[in-house]
PDB file with SEQRES, HELIX, SHEET and CRYST1 records, atoms N, CA, C and O in Angstrom:
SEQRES   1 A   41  UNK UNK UNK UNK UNK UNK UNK UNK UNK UNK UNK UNK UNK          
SEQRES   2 A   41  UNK UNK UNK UNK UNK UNK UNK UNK UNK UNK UNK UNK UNK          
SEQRES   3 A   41  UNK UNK UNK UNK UNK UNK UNK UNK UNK UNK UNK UNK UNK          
SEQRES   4 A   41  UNK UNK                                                      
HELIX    1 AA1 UNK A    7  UNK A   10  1                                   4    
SHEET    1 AA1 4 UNK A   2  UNK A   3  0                                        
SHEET    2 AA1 4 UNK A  38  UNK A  40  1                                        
SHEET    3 AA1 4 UNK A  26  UNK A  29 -1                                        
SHEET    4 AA1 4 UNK A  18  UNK A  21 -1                                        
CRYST1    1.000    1.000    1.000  90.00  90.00  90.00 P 1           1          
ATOM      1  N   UNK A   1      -3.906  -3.699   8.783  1.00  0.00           N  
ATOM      2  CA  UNK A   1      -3.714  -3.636   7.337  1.00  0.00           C  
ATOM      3  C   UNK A   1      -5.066  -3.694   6.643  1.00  0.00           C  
ATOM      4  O   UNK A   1      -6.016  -4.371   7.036  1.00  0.00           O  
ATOM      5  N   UNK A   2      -5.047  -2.843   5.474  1.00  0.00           N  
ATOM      6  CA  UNK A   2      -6.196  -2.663   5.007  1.00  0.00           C  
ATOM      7  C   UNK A   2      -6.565  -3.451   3.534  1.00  0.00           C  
ATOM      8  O   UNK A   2      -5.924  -3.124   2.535  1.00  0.00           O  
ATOM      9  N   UNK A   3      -7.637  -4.518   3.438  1.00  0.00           N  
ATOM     10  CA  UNK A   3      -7.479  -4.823   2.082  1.00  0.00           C  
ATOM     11  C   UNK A   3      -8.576  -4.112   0.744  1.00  0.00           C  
ATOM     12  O   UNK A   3      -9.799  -4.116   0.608  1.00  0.00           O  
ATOM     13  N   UNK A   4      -7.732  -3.688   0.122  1.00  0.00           N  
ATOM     14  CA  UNK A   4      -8.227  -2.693  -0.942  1.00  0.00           C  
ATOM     15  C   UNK A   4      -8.448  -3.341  -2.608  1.00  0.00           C  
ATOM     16  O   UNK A   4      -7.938  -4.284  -3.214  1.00  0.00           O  
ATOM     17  N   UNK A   5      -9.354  -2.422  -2.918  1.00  0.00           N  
ATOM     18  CA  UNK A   5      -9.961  -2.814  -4.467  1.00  0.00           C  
ATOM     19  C   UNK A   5      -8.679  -1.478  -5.407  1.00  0.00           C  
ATOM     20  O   UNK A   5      -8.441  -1.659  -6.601  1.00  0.00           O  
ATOM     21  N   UNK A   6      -8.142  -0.492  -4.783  1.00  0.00           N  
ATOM     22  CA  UNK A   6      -7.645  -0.124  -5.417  1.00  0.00           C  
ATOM     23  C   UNK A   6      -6.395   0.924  -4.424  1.00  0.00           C  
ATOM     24  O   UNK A   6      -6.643   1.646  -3.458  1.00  0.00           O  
ATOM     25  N   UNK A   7      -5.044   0.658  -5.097  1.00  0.00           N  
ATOM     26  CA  UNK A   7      -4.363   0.988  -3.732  1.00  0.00           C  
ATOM     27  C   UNK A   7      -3.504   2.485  -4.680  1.00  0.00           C  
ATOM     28  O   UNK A   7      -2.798   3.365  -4.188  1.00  0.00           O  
ATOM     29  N   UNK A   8      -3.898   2.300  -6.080  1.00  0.00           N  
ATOM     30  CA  UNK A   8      -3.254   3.632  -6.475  1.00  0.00           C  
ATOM     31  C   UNK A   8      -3.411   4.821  -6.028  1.00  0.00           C  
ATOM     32  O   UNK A   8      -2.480   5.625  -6.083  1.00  0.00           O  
ATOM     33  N   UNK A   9      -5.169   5.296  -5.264  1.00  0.00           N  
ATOM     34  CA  UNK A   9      -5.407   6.193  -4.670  1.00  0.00           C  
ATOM     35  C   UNK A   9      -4.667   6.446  -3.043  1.00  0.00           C  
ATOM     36  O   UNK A   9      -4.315   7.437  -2.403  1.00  0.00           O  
ATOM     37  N   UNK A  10      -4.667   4.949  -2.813  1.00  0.00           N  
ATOM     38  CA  UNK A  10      -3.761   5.320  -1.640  1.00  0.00           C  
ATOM     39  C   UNK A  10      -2.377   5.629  -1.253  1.00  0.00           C  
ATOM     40  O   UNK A  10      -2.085   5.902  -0.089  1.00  0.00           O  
ATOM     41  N   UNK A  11      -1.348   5.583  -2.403  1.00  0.00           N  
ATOM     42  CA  UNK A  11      -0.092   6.092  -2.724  1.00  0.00           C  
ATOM     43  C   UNK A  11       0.227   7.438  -2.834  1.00  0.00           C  
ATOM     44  O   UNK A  11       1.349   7.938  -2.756  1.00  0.00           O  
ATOM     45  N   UNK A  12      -0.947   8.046  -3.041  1.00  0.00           N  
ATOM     46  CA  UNK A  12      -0.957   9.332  -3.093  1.00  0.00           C  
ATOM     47  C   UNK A  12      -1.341  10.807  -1.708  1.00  0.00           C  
ATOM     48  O   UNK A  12      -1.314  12.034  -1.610  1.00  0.00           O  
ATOM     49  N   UNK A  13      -1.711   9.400  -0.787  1.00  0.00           N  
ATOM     50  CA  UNK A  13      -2.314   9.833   0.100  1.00  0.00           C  
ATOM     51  C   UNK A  13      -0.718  10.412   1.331  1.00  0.00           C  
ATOM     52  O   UNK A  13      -0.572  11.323   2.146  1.00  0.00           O  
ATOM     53  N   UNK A  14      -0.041   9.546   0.943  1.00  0.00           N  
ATOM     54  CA  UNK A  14       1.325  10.199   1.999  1.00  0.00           C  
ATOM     55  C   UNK A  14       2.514  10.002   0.529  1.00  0.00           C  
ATOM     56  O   UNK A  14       2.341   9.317  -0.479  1.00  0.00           O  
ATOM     57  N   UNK A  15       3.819  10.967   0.936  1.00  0.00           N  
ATOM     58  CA  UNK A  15       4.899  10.939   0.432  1.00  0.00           C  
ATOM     59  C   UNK A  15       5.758   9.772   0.712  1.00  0.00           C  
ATOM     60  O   UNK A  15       6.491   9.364  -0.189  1.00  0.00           O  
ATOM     61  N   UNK A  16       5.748   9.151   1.943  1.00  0.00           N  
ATOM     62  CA  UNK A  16       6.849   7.912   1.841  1.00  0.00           C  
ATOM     63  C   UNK A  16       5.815   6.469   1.971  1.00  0.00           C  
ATOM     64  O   UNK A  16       5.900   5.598   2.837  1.00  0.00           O  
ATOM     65  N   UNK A  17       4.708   6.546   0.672  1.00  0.00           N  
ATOM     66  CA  UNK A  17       3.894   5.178   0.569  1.00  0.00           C  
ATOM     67  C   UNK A  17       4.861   4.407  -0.405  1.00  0.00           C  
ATOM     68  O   UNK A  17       4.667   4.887  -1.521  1.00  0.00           O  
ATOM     69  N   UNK A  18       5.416   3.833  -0.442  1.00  0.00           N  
ATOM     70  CA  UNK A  18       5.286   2.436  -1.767  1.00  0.00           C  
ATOM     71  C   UNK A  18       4.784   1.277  -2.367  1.00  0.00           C  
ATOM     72  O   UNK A  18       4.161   0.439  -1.715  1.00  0.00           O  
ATOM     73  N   UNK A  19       5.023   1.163  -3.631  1.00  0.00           N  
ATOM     74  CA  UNK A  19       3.862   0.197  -3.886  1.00  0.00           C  
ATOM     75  C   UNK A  19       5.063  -1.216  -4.236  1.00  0.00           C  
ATOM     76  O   UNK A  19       5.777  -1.332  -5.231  1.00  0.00           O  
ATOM     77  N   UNK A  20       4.956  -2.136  -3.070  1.00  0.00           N  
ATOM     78  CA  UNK A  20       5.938  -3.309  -3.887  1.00  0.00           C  
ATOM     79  C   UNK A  20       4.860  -4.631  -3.970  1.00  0.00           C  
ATOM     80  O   UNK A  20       3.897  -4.765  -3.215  1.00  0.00           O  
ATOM     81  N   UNK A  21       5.239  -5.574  -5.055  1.00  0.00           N  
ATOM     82  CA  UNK A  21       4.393  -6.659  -5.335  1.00  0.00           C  
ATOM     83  C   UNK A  21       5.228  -7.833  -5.357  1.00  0.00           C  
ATOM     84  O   UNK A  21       6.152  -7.800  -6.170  1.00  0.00           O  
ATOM     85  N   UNK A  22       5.117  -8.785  -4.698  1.00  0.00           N  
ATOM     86  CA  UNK A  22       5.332  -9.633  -4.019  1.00  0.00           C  
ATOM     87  C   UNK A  22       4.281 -11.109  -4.095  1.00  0.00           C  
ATOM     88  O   UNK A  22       3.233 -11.209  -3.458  1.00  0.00           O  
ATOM     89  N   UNK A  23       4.886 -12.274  -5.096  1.00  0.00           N  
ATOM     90  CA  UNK A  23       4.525 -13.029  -5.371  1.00  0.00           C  
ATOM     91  C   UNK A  23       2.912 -13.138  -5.597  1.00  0.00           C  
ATOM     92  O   UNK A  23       2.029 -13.815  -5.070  1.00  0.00           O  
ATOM     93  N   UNK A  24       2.947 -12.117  -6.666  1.00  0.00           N  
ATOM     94  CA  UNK A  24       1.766 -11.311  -7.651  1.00  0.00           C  
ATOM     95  C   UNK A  24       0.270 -10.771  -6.525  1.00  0.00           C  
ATOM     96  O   UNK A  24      -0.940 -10.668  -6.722  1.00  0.00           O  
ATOM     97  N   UNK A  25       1.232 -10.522  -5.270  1.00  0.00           N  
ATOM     98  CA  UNK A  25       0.280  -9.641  -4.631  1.00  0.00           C  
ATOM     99  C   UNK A  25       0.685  -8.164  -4.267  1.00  0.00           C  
ATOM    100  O   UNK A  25       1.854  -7.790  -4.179  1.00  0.00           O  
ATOM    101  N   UNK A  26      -0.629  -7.220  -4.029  1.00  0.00           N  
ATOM    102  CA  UNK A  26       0.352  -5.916  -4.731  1.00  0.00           C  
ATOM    103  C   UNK A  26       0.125  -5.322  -3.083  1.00  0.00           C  
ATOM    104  O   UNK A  26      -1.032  -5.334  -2.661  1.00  0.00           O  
ATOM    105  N   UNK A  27       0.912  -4.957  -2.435  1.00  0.00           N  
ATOM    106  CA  UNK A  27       1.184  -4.084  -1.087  1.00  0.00           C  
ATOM    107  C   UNK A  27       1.732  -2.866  -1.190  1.00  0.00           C  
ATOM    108  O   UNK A  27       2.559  -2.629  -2.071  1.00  0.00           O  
ATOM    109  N   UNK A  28       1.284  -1.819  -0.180  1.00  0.00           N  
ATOM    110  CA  UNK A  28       1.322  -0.410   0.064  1.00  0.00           C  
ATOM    111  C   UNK A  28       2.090  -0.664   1.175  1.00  0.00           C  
ATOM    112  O   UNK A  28       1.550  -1.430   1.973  1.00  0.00           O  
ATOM    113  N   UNK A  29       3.326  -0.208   1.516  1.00  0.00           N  
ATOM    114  CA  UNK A  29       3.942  -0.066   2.594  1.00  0.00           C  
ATOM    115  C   UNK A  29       5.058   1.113   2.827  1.00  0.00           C  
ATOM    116  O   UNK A  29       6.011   1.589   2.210  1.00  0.00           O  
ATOM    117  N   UNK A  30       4.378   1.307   4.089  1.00  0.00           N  
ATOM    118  CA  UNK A  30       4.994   2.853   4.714  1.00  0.00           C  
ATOM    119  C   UNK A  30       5.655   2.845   5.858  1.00  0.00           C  
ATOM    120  O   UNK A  30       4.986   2.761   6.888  1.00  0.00           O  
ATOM    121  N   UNK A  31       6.889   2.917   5.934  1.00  0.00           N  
ATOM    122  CA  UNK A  31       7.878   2.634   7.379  1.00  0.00           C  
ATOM    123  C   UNK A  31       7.672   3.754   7.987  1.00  0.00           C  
ATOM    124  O   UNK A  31       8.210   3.759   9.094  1.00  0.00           O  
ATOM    125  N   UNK A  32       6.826   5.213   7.595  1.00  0.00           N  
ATOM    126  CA  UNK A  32       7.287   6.351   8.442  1.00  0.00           C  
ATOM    127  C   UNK A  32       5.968   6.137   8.841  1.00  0.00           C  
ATOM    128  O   UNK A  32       6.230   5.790   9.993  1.00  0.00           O  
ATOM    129  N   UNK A  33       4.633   6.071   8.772  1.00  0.00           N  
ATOM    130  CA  UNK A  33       3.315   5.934   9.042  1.00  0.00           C  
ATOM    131  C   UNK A  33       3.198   4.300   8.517  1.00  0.00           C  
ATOM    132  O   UNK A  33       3.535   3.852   7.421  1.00  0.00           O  
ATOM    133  N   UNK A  34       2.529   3.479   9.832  1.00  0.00           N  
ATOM    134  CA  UNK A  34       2.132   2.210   9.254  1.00  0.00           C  
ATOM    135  C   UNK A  34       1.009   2.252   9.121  1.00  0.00           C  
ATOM    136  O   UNK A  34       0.581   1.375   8.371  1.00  0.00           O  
ATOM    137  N   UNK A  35      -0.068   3.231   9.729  1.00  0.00           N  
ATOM    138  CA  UNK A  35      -1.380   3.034   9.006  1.00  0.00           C  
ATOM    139  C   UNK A  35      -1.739   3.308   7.766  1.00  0.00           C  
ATOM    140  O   UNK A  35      -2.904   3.660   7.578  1.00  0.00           O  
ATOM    141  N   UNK A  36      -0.717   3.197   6.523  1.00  0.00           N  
ATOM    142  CA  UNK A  36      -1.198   3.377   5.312  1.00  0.00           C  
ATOM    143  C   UNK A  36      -1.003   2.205   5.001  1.00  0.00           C  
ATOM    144  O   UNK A  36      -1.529   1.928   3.923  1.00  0.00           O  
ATOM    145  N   UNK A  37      -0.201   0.970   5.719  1.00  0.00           N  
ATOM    146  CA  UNK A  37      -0.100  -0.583   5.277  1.00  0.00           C  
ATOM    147  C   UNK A  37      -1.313  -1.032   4.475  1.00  0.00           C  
ATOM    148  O   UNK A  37      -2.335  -0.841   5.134  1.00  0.00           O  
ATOM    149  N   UNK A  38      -1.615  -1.698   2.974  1.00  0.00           N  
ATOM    150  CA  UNK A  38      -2.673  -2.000   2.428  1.00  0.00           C  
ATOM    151  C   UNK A  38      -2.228  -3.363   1.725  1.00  0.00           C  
ATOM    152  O   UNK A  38      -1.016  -3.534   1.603  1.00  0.00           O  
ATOM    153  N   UNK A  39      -3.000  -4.239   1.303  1.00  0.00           N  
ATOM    154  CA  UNK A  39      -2.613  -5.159   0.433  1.00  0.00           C  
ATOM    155  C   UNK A  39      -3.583  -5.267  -0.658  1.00  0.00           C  
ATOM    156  O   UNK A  39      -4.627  -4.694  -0.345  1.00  0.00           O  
ATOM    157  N   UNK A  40      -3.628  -5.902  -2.066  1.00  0.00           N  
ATOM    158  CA  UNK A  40      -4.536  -6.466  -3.253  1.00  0.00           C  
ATOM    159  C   UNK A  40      -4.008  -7.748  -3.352  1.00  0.00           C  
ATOM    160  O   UNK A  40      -2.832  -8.054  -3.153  1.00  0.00           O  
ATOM    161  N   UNK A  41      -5.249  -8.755  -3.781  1.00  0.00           N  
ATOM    162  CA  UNK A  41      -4.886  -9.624  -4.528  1.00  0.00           C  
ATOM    163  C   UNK A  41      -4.226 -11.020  -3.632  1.00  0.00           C  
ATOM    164  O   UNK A  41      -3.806 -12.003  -4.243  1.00  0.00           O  
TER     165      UNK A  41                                                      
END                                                                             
């Protein structure tokens, strides 16, 4: 998992990225590719 300064660019990078935030930390998570897994914050 990758920790990032900015994960909006990386949402864009595959079609099944999402962005969920989770006790005000913000995660990129992708069940079809896990190497786009990212976290902020």
């Amino acid at each position: 998992m990758k920790v990032r300064s900015s994960l909006k660019s990386l949402k864009t990078r595959h079609r099944d990225c999402k962005i969920v935030r989770r006790k005000g930390v913000v995660y990129v998570i992708n069940k079809v590719d896990p190497r786009y897994k990212a976290k902020q914050g």
